[in-house]
N, C-alpha and C positions, 0 to 999 in steps of 0.2 A: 098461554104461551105467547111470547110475545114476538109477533111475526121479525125477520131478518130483514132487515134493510140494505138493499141490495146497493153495496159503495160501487161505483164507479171506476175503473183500473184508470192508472195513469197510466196517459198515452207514453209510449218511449221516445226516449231523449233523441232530438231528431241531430244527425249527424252534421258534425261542423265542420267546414271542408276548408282545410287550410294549406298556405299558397306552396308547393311543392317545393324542399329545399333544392338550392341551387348546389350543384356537384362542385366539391372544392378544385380550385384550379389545380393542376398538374405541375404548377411551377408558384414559387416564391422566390422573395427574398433573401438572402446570407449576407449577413454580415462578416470580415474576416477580414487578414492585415498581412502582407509579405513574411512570409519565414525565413527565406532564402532566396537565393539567386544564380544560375552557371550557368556559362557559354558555353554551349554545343557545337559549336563554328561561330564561322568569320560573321554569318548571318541570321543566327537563332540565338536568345537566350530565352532558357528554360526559366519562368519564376514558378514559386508554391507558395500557395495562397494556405493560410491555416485559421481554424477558428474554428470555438466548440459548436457553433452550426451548423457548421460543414460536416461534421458527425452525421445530418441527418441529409446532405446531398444524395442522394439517390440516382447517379449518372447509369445509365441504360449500355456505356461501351459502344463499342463501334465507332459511329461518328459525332457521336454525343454534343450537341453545339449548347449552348448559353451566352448569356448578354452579362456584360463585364461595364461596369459604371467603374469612373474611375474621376476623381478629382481634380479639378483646375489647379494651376497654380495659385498658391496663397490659401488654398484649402486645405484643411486637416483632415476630412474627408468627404465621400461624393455626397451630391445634394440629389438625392429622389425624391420620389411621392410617398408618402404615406399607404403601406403595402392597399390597394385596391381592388386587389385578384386582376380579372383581366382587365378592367379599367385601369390599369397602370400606366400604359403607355400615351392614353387621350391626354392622363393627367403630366405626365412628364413631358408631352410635345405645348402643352401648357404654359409652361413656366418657362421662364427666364433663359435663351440658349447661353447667354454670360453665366447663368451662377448653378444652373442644371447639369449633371454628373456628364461626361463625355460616355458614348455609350456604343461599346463595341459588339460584335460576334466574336467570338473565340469555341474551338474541341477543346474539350477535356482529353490530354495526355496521360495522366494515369490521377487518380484518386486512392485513397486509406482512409478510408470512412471512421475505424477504430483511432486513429490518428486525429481526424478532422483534418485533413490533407486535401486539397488538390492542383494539379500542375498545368500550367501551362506555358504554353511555347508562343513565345513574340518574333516574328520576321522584324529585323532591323532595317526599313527600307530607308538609311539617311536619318534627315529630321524634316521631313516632310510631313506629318501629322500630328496630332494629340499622344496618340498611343506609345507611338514610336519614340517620340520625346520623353512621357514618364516612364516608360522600360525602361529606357538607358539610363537615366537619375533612379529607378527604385530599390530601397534599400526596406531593412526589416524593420518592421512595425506601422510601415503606409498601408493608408486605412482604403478600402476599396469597398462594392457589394456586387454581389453575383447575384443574376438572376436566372435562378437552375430549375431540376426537377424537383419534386419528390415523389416523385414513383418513378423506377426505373423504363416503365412502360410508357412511354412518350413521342409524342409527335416532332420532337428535337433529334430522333434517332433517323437517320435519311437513309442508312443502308439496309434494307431490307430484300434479298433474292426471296425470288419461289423455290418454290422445293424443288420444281423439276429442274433447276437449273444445274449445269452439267463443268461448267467452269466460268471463272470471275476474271473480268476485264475492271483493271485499275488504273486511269490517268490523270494525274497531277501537278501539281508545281509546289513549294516550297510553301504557301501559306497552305494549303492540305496533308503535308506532310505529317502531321499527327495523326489526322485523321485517316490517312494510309495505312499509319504504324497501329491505327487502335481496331483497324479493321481486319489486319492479316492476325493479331492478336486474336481477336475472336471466332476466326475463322477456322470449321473443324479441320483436324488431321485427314491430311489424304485432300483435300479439295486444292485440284487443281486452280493456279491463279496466276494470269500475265500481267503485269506492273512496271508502267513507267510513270518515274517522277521526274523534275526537272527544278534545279538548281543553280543558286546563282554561283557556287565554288565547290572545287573536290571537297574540300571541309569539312563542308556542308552535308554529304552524304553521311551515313550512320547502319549498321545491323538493324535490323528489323525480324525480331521476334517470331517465329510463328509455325506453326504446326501443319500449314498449308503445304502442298506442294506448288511455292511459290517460284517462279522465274522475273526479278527484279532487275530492271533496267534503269540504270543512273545518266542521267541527261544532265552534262554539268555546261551552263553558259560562259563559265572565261572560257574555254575551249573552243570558242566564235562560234558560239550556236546564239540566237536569237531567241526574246518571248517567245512563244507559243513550239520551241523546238518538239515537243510532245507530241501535237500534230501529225508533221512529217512522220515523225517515226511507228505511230501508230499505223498511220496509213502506208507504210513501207511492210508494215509486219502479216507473216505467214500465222494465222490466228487457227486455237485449235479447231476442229468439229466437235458436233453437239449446239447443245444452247446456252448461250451465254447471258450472263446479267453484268449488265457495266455500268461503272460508277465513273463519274468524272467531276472534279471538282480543279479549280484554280482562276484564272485570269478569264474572264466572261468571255472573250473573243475566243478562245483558245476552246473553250467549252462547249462553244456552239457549233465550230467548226467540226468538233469530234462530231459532237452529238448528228450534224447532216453528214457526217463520214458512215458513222455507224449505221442509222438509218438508211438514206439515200442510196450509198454505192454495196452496203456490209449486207443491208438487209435484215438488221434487227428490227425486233416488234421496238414501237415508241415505249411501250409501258416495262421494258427491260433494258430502260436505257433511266438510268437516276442522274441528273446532273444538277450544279451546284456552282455558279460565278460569285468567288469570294470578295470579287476586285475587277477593276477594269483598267488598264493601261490610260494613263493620262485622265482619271477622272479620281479627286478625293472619294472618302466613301463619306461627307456629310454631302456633298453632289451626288451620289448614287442615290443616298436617301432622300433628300428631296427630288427626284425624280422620280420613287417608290409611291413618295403621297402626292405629288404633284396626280402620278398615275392613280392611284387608288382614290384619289378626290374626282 
């Protein structure tokens, strides 16, 4: 018998350890072109942006912000980067400020995702900016890109209360004014909520939707109130009991003063106080931005 020859096992396949995928960014690109256009007042027009990518915007509500590129004169449409997840912006502060997309903030006012819809609201401040200037010329089929979500769960949503919170402080001015309207929108039934906006015309004021048990204050400025009239009148106000979460969003100076109102004299915690300067009184916002990277360098 002819003895067994003992084979030898192969060793096992030793494991290959490969580089962990990176999490897909929470935001891209859309591509999409004006559908429409309409005045809201003397100082807002409402445009809607539409295109079958916007099908896949994925906007979170509330105060839902994205970055709006929008094309120079003589352009057919904006010049970006080559989508590079979060490398997007190293590479668009890169190129060319002449031939590179002008690049705003803007809320989302309302979306129809089955549509490929969404709107938003332009303050007409004059013709003092980029923005401001192609609003007033934009007509259907100017070509833009948005840079949104996609997943509705995103670090673009700034309104977030705690649950113990017991009622909602809202103050504003006219460039937050959506973002006022998309937060009392979402806001459940029965939640107590005080809100002052502030506005450059009666006009300008509009209904605002909402299920809240809202009490809404219109601060109109031809009426010889000045910037920051919100202010004063916060700090004049008999505010409920309980605990509050306050949101404040508009004119930086305006913002801050709240924010040491609330704090300082009111006695809110800092981490129940969300604020948000969309704008600064006598400073462009391509000066606010280099002052951002100036800061951040």
């Amino acid at each position: 018998m002819t003895p067994r020859t003992a084979v030898p096992l192969a060793a096992p396949p030793r494991a290959v350890r490969r580089p962990a995928a990176r999490p897909a960014s929470p935001f891209r690109f859309f591509d999409a072109a004006v559908v429409r256009r309409r005045r809201l007042g003397p100082s807002i027009v409402r445009i809607t942006f539409g295109g079958e990518q916007l099908r896949e915007f994925a906007g979170g509500g509330r105060d839902q912000s994205f970055s709006l590129f929008l094309p120079h004169p003589g352009q057919a449409e904006p010049v970006v980067p080559v989508e590079l997840g979060d490398a997007w912006f190293a590479a668009w502060r890169a190129m060319d400020p002449s031939v590179r997309a002008v690049m705003r903030s803007y809320t989302v006012c309302g979306q129809r995702p089955e549509a490929g819809e969404v709107d938003v609201d332009f303050v007409l401040h004059g013709d003092t900016g980029p923005a401001t200037r192609w609003a007033r010329g934009a007509r259907p089929g100017d070509r833009v890109r948005l840079l949104g979500p996609r997943t509705a769960e995103n670090k673009s949503v700034g309104f977030r209360p705690p649950s113990d919170t017991d009622w909602v402080l809202l103050a504003a001015d006219e460039t937050a004014l959506p973002a006022v309207a998309g937060i009392l929108a979402w806001l459940p039934a029965g939640t107590r909520a005080r809100v002052w906006v502030e506005v450059p015309r009666a006009e300008d004021t509009r209904p605002l939707p909402t299920a809240a048990d809202a009490e809404v204050t219109w601060l109109v400025r031809e009426d010889g109130r000045a910037h920051g009239a919100v202010v004063e009148a916060v700090r004049a106000a008999v505010l409920p009991a309980g605990t509050p979460y306050a949101w404040l969003a508009g004119e930086s100076g305006a913002v801050r003063a709240l924010r040491r109102h609330l704090v300082s004299e009111r006695g809110l915690e800092r981490g129940r106080v969300a604020f948000s300067g969309y704008w600064r009184l006598g400073v462009s916002e391509e000066g606010l931005r280099a002052e951002a990277l100036a800061g951040a360098a």
